[in-house]
C-alpha distance (Angstrom), angle and dihedral (degrees) to the residues before:
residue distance angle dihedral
X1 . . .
X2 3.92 . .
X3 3.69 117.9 .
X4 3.99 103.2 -96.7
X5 3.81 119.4 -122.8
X6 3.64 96.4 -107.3
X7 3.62 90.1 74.3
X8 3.75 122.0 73.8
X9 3.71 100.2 -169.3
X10 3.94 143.1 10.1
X11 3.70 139.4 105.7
X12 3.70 125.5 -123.3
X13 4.00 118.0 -91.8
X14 3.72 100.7 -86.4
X15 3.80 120.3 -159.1
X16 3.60 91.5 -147.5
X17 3.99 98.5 33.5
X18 3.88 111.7 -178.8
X19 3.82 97.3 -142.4
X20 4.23 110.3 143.2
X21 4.03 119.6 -94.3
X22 3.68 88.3 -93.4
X23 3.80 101.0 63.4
X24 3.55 96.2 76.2
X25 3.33 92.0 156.2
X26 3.79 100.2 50.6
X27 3.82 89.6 48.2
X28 4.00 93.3 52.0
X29 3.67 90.3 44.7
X30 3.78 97.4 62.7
X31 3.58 104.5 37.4
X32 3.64 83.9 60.3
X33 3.39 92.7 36.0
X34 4.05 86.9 54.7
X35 4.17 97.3 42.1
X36 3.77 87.9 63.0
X37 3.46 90.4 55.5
X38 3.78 88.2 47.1
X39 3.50 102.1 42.7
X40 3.86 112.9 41.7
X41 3.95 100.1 -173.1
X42 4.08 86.6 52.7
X43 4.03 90.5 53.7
X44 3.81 83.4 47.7
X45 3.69 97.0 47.3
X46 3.93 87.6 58.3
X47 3.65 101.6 37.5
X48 3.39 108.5 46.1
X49 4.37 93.7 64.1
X50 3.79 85.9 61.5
X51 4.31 90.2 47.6
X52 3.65 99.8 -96.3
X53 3.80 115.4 137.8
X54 4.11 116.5 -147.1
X55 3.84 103.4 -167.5
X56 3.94 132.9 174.1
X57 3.83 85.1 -90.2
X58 4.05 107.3 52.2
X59 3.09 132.0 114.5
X60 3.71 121.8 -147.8
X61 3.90 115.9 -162.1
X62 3.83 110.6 175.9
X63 3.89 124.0 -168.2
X64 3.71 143.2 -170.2
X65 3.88 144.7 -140.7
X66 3.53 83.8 4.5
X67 4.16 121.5 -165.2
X68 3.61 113.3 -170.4
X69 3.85 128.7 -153.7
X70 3.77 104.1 -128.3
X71 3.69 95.4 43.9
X72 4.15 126.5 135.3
X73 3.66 110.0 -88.8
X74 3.78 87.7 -137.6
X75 4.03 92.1 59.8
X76 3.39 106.1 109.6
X77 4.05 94.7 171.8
X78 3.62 117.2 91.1
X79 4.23 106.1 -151.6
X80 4.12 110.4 -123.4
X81 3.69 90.3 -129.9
X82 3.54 160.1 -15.6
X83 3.97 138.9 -131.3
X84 3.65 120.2 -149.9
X85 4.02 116.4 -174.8
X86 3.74 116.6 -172.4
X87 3.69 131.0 -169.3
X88 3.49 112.3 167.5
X89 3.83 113.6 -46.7
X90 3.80 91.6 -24.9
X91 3.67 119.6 95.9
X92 3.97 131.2 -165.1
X93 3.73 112.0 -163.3
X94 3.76 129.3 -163.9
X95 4.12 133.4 -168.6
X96 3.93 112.2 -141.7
X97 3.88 126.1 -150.6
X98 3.57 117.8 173.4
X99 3.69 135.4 -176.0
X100 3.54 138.7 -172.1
X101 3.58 144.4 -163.9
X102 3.54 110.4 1.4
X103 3.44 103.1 -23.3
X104 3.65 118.5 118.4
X105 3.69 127.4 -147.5
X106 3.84 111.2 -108.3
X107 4.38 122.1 -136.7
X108 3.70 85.5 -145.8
X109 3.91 89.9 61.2
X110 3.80 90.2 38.1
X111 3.51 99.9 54.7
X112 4.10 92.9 55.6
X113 4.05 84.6 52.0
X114 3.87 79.7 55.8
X115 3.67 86.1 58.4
X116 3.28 111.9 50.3
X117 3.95 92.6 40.2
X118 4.00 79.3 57.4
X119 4.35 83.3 52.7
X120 3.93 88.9 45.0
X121 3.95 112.7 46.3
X122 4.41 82.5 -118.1
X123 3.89 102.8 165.6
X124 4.05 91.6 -149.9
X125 3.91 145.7 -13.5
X126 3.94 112.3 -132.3
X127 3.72 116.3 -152.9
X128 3.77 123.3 -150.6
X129 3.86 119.9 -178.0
X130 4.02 125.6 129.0
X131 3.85 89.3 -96.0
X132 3.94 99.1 116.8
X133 4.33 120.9 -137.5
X134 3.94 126.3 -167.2
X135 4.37 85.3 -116.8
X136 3.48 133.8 -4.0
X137 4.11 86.8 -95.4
X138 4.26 88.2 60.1
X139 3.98 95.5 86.8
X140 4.16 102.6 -158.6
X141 4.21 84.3 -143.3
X142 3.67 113.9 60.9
X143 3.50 108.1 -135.4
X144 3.78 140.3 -170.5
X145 3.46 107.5 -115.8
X146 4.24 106.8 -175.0
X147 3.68 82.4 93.3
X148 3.96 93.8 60.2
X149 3.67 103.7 21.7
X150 3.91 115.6 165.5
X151 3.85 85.8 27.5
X152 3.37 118.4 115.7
X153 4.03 123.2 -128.2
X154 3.95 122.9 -159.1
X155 3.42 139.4 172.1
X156 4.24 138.7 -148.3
X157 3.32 123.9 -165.5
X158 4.25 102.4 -146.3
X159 4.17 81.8 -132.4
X160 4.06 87.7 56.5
X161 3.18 90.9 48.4
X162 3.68 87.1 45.7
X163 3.60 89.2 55.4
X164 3.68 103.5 44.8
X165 3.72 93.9 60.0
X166 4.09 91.8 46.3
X167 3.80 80.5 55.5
X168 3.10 101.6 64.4
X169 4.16 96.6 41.5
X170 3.95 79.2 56.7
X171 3.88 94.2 49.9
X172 3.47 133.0 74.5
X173 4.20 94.1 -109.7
X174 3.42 115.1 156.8
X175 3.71 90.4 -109.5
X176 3.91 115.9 171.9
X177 3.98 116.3 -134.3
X178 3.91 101.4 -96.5
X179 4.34 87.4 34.2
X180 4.22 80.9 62.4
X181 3.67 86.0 39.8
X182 3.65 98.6 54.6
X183 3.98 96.2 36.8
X184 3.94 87.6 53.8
X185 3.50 99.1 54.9
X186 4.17 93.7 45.5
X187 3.50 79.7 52.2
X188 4.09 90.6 54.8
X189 3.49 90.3 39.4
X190 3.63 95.7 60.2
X191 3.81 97.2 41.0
X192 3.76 84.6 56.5
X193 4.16 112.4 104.6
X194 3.88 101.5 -127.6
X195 4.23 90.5 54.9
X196 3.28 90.5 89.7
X197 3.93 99.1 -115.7
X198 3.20 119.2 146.1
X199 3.89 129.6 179.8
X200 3.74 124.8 -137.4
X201 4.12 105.2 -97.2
X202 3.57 106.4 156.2
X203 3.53 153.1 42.9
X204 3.83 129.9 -123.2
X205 3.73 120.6 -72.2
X206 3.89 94.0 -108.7
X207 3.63 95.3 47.7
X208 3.83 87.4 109.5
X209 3.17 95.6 53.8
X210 4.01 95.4 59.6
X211 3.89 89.9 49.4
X212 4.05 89.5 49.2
X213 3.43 88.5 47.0
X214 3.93 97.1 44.6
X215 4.10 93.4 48.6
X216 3.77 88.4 43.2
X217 3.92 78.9 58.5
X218 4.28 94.1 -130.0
X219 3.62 113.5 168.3
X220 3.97 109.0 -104.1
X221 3.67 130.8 -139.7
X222 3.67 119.9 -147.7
X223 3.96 88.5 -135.0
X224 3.91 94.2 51.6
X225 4.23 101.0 124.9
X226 4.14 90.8 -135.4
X227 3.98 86.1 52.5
X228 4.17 89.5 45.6
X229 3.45 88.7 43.2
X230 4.02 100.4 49.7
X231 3.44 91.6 50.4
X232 3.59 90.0 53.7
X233 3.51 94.4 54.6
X234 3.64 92.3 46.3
X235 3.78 88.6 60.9
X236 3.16 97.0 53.7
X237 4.21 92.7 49.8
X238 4.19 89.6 45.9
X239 3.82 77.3 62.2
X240 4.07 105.2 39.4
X241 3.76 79.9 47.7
X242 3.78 97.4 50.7
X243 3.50 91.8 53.1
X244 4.24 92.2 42.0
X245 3.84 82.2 59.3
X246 3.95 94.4 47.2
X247 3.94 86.8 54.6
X248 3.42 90.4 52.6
X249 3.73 107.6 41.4
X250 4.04 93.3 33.9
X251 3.94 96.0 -133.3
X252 4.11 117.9 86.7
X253 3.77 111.4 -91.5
X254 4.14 111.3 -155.2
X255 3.71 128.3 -153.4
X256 4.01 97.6 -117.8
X257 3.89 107.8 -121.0
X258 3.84 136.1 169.1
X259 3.56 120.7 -111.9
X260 4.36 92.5 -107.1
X261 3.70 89.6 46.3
X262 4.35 88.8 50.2
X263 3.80 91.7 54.5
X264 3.68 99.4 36.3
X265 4.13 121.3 50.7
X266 3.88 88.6 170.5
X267 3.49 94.2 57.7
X268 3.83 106.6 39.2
X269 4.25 83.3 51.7
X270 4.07 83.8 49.2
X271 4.01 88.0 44.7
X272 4.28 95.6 44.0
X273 3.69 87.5 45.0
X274 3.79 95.6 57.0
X275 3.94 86.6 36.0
X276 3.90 87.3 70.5
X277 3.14 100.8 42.4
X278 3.73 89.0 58.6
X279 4.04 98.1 41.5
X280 3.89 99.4 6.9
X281 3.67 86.9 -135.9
X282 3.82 120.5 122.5
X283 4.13 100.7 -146.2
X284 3.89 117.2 -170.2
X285 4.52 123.2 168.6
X286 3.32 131.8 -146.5
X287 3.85 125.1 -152.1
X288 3.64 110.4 -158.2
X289 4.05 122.2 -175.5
X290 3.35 121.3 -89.1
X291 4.30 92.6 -11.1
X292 4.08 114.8 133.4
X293 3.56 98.3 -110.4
X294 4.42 136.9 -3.5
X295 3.83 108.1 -73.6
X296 4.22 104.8 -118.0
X297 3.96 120.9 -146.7
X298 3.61 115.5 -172.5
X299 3.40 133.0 -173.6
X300 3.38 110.2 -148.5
X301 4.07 102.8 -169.3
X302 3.57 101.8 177.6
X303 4.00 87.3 56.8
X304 3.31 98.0 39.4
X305 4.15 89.8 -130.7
X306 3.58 137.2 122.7
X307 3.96 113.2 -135.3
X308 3.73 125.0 -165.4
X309 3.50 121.5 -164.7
X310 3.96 152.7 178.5
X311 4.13 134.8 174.4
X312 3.52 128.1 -156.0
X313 3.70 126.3 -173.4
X314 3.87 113.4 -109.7
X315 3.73 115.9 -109.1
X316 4.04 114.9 -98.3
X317 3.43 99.8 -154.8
X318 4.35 84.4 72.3
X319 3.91 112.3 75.3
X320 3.55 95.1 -178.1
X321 4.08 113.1 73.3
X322 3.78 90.9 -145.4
X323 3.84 83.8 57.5
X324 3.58 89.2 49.2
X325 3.76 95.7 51.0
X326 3.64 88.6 48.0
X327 3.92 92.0 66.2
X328 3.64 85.5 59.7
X329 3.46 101.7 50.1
X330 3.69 94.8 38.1
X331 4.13 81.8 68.4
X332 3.54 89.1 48.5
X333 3.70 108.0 52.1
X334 3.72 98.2 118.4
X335 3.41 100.3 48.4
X336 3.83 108.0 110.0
X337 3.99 102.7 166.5
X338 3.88 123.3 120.0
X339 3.59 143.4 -122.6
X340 4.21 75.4 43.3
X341 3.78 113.4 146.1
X342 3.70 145.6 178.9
X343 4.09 128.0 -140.8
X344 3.52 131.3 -173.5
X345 3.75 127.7 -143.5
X346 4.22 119.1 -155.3
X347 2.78 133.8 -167.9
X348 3.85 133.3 -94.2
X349 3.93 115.0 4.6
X350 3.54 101.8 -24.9
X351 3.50 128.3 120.2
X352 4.02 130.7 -106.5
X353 3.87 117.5 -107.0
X354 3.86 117.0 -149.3
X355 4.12 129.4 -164.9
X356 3.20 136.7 176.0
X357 3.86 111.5 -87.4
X358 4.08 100.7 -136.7
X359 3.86 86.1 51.0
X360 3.16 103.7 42.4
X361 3.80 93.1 59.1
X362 4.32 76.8 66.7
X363 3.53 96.6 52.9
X364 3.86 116.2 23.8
X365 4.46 90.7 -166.7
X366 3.90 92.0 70.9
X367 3.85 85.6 102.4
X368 3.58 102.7 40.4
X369 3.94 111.8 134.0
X370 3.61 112.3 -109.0
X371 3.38 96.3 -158.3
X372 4.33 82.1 59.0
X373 3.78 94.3 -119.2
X374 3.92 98.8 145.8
X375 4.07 98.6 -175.8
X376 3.39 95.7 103.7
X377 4.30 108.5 -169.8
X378 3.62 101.1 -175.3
X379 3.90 161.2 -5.2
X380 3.58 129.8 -133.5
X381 4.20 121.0 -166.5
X382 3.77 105.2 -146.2
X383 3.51 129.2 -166.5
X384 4.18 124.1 -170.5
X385 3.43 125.4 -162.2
X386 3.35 111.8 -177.3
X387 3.96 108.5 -167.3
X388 3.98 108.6 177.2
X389 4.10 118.9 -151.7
X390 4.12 87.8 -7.6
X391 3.75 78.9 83.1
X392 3.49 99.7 68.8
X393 3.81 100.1 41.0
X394 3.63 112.6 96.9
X395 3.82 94.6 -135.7
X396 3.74 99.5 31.4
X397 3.95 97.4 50.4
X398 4.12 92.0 56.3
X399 3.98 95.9 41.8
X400 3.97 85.4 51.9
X401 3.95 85.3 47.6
X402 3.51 100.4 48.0
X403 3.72 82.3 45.3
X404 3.70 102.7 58.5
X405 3.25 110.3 28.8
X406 4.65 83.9 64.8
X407 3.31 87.9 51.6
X408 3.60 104.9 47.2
X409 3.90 91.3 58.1
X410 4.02 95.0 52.5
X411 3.74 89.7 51.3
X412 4.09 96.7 36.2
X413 3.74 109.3 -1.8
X414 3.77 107.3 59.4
X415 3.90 90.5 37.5
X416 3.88 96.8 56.3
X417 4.11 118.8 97.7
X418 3.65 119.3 -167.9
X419 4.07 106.4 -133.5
X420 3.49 124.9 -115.8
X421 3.10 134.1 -144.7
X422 4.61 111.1 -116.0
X423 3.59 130.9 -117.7
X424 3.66 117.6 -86.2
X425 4.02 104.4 -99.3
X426 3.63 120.5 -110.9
X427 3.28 113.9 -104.0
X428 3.93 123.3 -176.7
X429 3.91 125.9 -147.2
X430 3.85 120.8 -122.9
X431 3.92 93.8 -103.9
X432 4.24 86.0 56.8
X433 3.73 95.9 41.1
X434 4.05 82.3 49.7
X435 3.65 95.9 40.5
X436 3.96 83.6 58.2
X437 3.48 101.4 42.4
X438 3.66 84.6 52.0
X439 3.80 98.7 50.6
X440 3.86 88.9 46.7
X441 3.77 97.9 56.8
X442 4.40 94.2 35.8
X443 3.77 94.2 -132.6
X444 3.89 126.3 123.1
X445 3.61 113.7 -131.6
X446 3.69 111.5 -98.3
X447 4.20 124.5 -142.0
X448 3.75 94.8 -114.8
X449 3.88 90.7 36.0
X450 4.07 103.8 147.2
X451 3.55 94.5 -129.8
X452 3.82 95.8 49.6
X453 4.01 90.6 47.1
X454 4.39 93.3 53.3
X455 3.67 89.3 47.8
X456 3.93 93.4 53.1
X457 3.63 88.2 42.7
X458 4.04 96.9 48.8
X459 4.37 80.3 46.7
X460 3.73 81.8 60.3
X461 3.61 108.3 45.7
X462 4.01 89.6 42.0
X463 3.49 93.8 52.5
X464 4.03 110.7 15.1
X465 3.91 94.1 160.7
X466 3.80 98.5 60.4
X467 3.74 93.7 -118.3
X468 4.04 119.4 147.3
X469 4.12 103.4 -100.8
X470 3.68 115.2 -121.6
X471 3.68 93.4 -105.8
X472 4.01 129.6 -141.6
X473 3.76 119.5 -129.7
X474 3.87 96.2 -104.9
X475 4.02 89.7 46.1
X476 3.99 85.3 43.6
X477 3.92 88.0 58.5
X478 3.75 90.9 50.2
X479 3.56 90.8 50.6
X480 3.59 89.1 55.9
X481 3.67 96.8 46.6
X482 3.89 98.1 46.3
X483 3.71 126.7 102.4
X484 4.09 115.3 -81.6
X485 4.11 110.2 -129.9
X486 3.70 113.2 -108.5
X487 3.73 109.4 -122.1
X488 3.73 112.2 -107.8
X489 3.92 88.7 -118.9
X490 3.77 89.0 66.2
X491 3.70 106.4 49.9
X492 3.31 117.1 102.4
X493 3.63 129.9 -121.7
């Protein structure tokens, strides 16, 4: 694709750019820039979560140091790229900024991008820095957006971008030979130390502060900046640690959120905010393919622990709760870690009962309901790790995290299978049953046959006046299925 009019300036994404050791940025830019071009399911992989379709008949035409025509004189800031996707005569256009390393991306520098996409007709600007968001819609810089309204803003982490191309290497994508090629060595490129990736490690500077403040048990405000900034952080590790898990387990693990909190970033940080104030707890779930139920991580700050979690409905085909509870534990046999435990939901307004898992495999009536309520509803496998001062160090606290919550699903997580519910069981009408008792013994049913004669009689005697029964739903179905009586008119001679 030939650089369009509109742009004075810019050079297409190279895959070996020759920008100086110092222009980091520049040099990530267009080697990811140029691997989109290259590798068509990649470029769909990351456009299509921000709306952007990638079918057999795009064209992708990628671009950097870009200088556009109708730009603000006053813009000093040249964007690092720009994304053109073509299908047919319509175009979707997209301004890049990347960072790397520490750098942050700046509002100030984001809102002139707003402007000149406003000058140009661009559909979107895509951030990508190592500042982590919940989706691609969750912008980590809040940004006033009257200036660029109808223009979309998204952000990529570098470590989801990381993760989307090892992915695909992982999967079974129809991937030619030099598409795999490519892919790996972006892949090995952006492992590599100097390419300016950088993982999130730690939490913010006054995240001591809020666990001092919590244990000394001092009345929070939901406005308080080390409370803002916590959860913050904690948003961006839910995320880091979603995609840790996806590049372990080789399918894509989600942060679990509801449909207000996926449209609105401002209000789910307002929401979690007040939520701690409330429980001081800092909750986040994790919905992993195919698993019986989302993996919760809390963050229990007044304990100073780190709880995982997940709840399965008890099987209904057990009446007795010790049967129930035996399904569960059945599953987890092999599980040998400690600080494990077991609760039980009931029904109604009673409360849940909790036990220790390793005895309760001993003594299946450790849950039993002391207020006798025996409809038991549900089961929930906890596991509490309770990791002192390492919870208030900003280091410490997220490589115990990203330590626990791992192991927790290979001893629990991977083990667990939701029930569900059997197959109705077959269950033949009379005339079948008959037909096959017949066929077994080769005989033709005879008018006075003794069988045939009780059944008329017990027809009789249940129904003497000749009235239509009330019927059940299983004699209802055999009703339906039986044989209609040919009208006397019709039978032959």
């Amino acid at each position: 694709m030939e650089r369009p009019e509109y742009v004075v300036s810019g050079e297409v994404a190279r895959l070996l750019p020759t920008y100086s050791e110092t222009q980091k940025e520049g040099r990530s830019t267009s080697i990811l820039l140029a691997t989109m071009m290259a590798v068509a399911p990649f470029a769909k992989s990351l456009l299509h979560p921000i709306g952007v379709r990638i079918g057999k008949t795009t064209r992708l035409g990628c671009f950097t140091e870009v200088v556009f025509k109708s730009q603000p004189k006053q813009a000093k800031d040249r964007p690092d790229g720009l994304i053109i996707a073509e299908t047919g005569k319509r175009q979707w256009r997209a301004i890049v900024e990347a960072k790397v390393g520490n750098a942050e991306l700046d509002a100030t520098q984001l809102h002139t991008y707003l402007g000149i996409a406003k000058e140009n007709d661009i559909d979107a600007i895509i951030t990508i820095s190592n500042q982590f968001a919940a989706l691609p819609t969750h912008h980590p810089v809040e940004i006033e957006r009257r200036a660029g309204r109808g223009i979309g803003v998204f952000h990529w982490s570098w470590t989801s971008v990381l993760t989307q191309a090892m992915l695909l290497l992982a999967s079974e994508e129809n991937l030619n030979p030099s598409e795999r090629y490519l892919l790996a060595e972006f892949v090995r490129y952006l492992k590599h130390d100097k390419s300016g990736l950088t993982r999130f490690d730690r939490m913010n500077s006054d995240w001591k502060d809020l666990v001092t403040a919590v244990n000394a048990q001092m009345p929070l405000r939901k406005d308080m900046p080390m409370l803002v900034n916590s959860v913050s952080s904690w948003f961006q590790e839910e995320r880091d640690l979603s995609l840790r898990l996806t590049q372990t387990l080789r399918r894509s693990v989600t942060v679990k959120l509801s449909r207000s909190h996926s449209t609105s970033p401002v209000e789910r940080h307002a929401e979690i905010c007040e939520q701690v104030v409330a429980d001081t707890c800092l909750h986040s779930a994790f919905e992993i393919p195919n698993a019986a139920a989302p993996l919760v991580v809390t963050a229990d700050i007044a304990r100073r622990s780190i709880i995982c979690s997940m709840t399965l409905a008890a099987p209904t085909d057990r009446k007795a709760p010790s049967a129930r509870v035996n399904w569960l534990l059945r599953q987890l046999s092999a599980t040998t870690a400690g600080n494990m435990f077991v609760r039980a939901h009931w029904s109604g307004r009673s409360q849940p009962t909790q036990a220790p898992l390793e005895r309760l495999k001993d003594d299946l009536n450790l849950l039993n309901n002391p207020s006798g309520n025996k409809e038991l509803k549900s089961l929930e496998v906890i596991y509490i790790a309770d990791i002192g001062a390492k919870f208030g160090q900003t280091t410490k606290f997220i490589s115990e995290l990203e330590a626990i919550v791992p192991r927790f699903y290979d001893q629990v997580g991977q083990k667990l299978r939701a029930w569900v519910p059997p197959p109705p069981k077959y269950r033949p009408s009379p005339d079948v049953a008959e037909l096959d008792v017949d066929k077994s013994e080769n005989k033709q049913p005879e008018a006075g046959d003794e069988t045939t004669s009780q059944l008329q009689n017990q027809t009789r005697h249940e129904n003497p006046a000749g009235n239509a029964p009330n019927l059940s739903i299983e004699s209802a179905f055999e009703s339906f299925y039986s044989e209609p009586e040919i009208p006397e008119f019709l039978r032959r001679n």
